[in-house]
TORDOSE-88931 format. One record per residue (C-alpha): x, y, z. Coordinates in steps of 0.25 Angstrom, whole numbers, padded with zeros to 4 digits, always signed. Each point is the difference from the previous one (the first is absolute). Layout:
XYZ ...
//
This chain:
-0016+0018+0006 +0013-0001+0008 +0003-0006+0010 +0010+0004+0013 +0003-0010+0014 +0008-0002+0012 +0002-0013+0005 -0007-0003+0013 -0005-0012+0008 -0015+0000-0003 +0000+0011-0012 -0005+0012+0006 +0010+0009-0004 -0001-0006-0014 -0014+0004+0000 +0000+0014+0005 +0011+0003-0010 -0008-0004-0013 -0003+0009-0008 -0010+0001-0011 -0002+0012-0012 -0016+0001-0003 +0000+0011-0008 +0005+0012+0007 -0002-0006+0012 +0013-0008+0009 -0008-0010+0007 +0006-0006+0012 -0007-0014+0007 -0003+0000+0014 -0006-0012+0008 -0011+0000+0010 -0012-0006+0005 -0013+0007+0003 -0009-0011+0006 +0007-0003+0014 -0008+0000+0014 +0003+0002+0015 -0007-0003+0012 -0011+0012-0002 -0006-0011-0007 -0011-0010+0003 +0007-0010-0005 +0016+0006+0003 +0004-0007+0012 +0013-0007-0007 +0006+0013-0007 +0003+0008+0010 -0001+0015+0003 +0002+0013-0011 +0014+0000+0004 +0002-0016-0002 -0006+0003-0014 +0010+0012-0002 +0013-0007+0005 -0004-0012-0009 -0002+0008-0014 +0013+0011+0004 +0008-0012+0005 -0002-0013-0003 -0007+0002-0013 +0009+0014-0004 -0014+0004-0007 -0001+0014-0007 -0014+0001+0005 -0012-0006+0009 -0014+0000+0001 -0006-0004+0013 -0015-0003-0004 -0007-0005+0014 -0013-0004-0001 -0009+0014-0001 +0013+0007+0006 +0000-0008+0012 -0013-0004+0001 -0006+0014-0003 +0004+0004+0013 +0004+0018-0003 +0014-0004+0010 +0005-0010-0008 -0002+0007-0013 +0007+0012+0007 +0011-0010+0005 +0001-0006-0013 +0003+0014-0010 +0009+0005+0013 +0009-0012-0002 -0001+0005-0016 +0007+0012+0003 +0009-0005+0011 +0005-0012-0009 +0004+0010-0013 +0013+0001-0004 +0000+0010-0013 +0008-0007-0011 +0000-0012+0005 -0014-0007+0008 -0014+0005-0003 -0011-0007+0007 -0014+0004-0006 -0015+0002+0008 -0005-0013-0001 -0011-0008+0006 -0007-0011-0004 -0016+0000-0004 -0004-0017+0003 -0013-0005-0008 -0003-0014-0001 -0004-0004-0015 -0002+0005-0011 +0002+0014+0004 +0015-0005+0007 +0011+0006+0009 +0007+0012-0006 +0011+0007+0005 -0002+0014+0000 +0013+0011-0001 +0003+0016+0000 +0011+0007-0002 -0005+0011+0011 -0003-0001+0014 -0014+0003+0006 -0011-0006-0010 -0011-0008+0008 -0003-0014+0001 -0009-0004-0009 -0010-0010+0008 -0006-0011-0009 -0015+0000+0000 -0011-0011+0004 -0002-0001-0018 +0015-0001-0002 -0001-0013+0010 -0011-0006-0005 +0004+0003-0015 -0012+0008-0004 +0010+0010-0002 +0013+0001-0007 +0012+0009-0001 -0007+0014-0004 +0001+0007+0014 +0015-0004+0001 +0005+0002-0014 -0008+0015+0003 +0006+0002+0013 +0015-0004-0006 -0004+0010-0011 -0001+0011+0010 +0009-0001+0010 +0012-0005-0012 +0001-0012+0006 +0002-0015-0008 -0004-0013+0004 +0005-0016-0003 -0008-0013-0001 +0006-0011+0007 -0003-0016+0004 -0010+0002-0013 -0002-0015-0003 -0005-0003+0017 -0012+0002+0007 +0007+0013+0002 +0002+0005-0015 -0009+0005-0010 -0005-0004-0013 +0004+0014-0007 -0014+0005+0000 +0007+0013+0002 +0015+0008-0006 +0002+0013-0004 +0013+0001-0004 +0004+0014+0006 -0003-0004+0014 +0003-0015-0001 +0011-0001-0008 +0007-0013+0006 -0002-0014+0006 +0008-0006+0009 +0000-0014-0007 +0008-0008+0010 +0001+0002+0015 +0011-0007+0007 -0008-0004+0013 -0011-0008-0012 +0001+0000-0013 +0001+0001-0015 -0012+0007-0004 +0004+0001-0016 -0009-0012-0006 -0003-0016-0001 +0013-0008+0002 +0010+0009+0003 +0012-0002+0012 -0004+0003+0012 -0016-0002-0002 -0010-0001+0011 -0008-0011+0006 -0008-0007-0013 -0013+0002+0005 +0001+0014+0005 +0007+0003-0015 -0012-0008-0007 -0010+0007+0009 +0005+0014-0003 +0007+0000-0013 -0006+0011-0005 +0010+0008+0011 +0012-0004-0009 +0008+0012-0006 -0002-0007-0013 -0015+0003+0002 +0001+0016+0000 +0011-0001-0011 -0011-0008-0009 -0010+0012+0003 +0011+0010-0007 +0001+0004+0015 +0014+0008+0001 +0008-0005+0014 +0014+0001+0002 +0006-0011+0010 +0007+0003+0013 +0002-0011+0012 -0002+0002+0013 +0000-0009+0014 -0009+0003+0008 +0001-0006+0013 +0013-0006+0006 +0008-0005-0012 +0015+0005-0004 +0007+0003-0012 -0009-0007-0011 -0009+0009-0004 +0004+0014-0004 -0007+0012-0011 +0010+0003-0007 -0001+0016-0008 +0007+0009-0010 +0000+0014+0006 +0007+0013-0005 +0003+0003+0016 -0004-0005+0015 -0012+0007+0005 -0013-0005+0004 -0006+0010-0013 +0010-0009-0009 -0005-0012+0006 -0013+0003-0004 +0004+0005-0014 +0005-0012-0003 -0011-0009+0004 -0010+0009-0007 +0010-0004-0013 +0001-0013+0004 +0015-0001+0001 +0001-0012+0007 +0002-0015+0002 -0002-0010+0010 +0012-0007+0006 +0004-0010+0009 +0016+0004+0000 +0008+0011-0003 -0003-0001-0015 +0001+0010-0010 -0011+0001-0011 +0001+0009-0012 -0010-0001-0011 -0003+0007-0011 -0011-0002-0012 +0006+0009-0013 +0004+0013+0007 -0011-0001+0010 +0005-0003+0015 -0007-0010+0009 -0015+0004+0005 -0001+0010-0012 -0012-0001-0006 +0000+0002-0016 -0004-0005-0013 +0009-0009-0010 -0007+0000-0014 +0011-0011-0007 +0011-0010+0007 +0005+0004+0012 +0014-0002+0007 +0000-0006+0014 +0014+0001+0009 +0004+0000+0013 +0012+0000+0009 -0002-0011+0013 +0010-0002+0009 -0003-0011+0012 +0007-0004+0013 +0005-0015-0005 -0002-0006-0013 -0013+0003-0009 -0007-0014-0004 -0007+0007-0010 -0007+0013-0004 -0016+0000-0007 -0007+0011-0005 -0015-0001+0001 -0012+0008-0010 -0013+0000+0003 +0001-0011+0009 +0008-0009-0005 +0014-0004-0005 +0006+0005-0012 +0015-0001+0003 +0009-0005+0008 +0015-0004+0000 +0010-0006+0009 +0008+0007+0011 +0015+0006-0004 +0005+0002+0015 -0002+0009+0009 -0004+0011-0010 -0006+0000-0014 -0006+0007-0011 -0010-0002-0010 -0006+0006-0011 -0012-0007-0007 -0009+0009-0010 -0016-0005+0002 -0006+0002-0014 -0014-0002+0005 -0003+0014+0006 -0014-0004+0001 -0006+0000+0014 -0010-0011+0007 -0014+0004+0001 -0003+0005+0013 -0011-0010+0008 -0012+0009+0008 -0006-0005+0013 -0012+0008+0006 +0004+0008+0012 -0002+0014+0008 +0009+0014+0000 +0008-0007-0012 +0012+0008-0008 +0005-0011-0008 +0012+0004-0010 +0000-0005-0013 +0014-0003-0007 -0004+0007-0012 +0009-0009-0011 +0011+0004+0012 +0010-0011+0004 +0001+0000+0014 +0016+0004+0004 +0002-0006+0013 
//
């Protein structure tokens, strides 16, 4: 790891200017969101217009990347989606933006809202079906569809009426979960910061990320915003350049962290990268690089669900290196459910 900055008031330019060695591979981070709405959708009336949307990720947020995913690409009206890949292609700037095709497919549970994304302009709307609705049918049709067209797609809100209880994964095709969302919540698991309102965490708990990581289900994190909030959510991913491809690359390898500042991330499990996917057969090194925007209080490291190091904060930046002599993995738990994929960790600790 090195590590390379520039002073600058809210640490873009630090950021952008990391560098991380994976292997052969120079690994730059580059901050986005991919979960941001306008007014093409039903329920958009505070977040303005595609160019409000734009000027707020190029401007106000200096994001490397957007996704605006209205509901059904506005609503599954064929003008809005047309509107929304034209303001794609008129919003890139090679090397340095790269808004993706996005949209987002809304399911109430346990199928759950999923944002959908392509690198490529002009792939159909997929419209949900009557059985999706009622839950009779799960993720198959998408997952296929995805498959097809080489597109990916992202849970999100997963413990709300509006989430899923991980009846469905395929890692290819479903490789990340936005776990916070800065309009809501923190979706991660029972008692963390920023948690949703009791009741709705109690009724739909098994929507927690900790859920599908307890099934050996293999989810990077990224966060999103979703509608109207500013500068606290951000996917944060290590990419070897700035395209919409890379992008997609890089959440197919899950290379990526959620954030709610400029921070930078680097973690490495032996001489495995984060979101690698491998197995350990002894005692395995665990160490990372973090840098924050003020002081870090402290830093834990969580396995299968549940603590097994932490350590108080040195500054603004630290390193730690702590070897986990337990390589073991948790057993996965099963639940019935339709059109399922599930990974299995394999006696693989997740790196990420």
């Amino acid at each position: 790891m090195r590590k390379m900055g520039l002073p600058d008031g809210y640490g873009v330019a630090r950021v952008r200017a990391y560098r991380a060695q994976a292997g052969a591979r120079n690994l730059r981070v580059a901050r986005g969101d991919v979960h941001r709405h306008t007014d093409m959708s039903w329920d958009g009336n505070r977040d303005g217009s595609l160019d409000d949307a734009y000027r707020y990720a190029m401007d106000a947020a200096a994001f490397d990347f957007l996704g605006v995913c209205d509901h059904q690409a506005g609503q599954s009206i064929p003008y809005h989606w047309w509107m929304i890949q034209k303001a794609v292609d008129l919003f890139t700037i090679p090397g340095r933006f790269a808004p993706l095709y996005s949209y987002e497919r809304s399911l109430p549970w346990p199928n759950g809202h999923r944002n959908v994304l392509f690198p490529r302009r002009g792939r159909p709307v997929l419209d949900p079906s009557e059985a999706e609705q009622k839950g009779a049918e799960g993720a198959g049709k998408l997952y296929e569809y995805l498959r097809r067209l080489g597109g990916l797609t992202s849970s999100h809100t997963s413990a709300t009426g509006a989430g899923t209880d991980w009846r469905d994964s395929d890692p290819e095709l479903e490789p990340v979960v936005e776990i916070y969302q800065g309009y809501r919540n923190n979706f991660e698991g029972p008692g963390v910061p920023r948690q949703g309102p009791a009741k709705e965490v109690e009724r739909f708990s098994a929507g927690f990320v900790w859920s599908a990581w307890a099934k050996g289900i293999k989810l990077g994190v990224q966060s999103s915003s979703d509608h109207v909030s500013t500068h606290i959510s951000c996917a944060a991913l290590y990419l070897e350049r700035l395209d919409r491809q890379a992008i997609i690359v890089a959440l197919k390898a899950r290379r990526s962290f959620a954030a709610t500042d400029n921070l930078i991330i680097d973690f490495r499990a032996g001489d495995h990268f984060m979101g690698e996917i491998f197995r350990a057969p002894g005692p395995l090194q665990l160490k990372a690089y973090l840098r924050g925007t003020a002081p870090l209080a402290r830093v834990v490291l969580i396995k299968n669900n549940r603590v097994i190091y932490t350590a108080p904060g040195t500054g603004l930046e630290m390193n730690f290196t702590f070897t986990d002599t337990d390589p073991t993995p948790a057993a996965p738990t099963t639940t019935s459910g339709s059109n399922s994929k599930t990974g299995n960790l394999a006696g693989a600790p997740r790196c990420g």
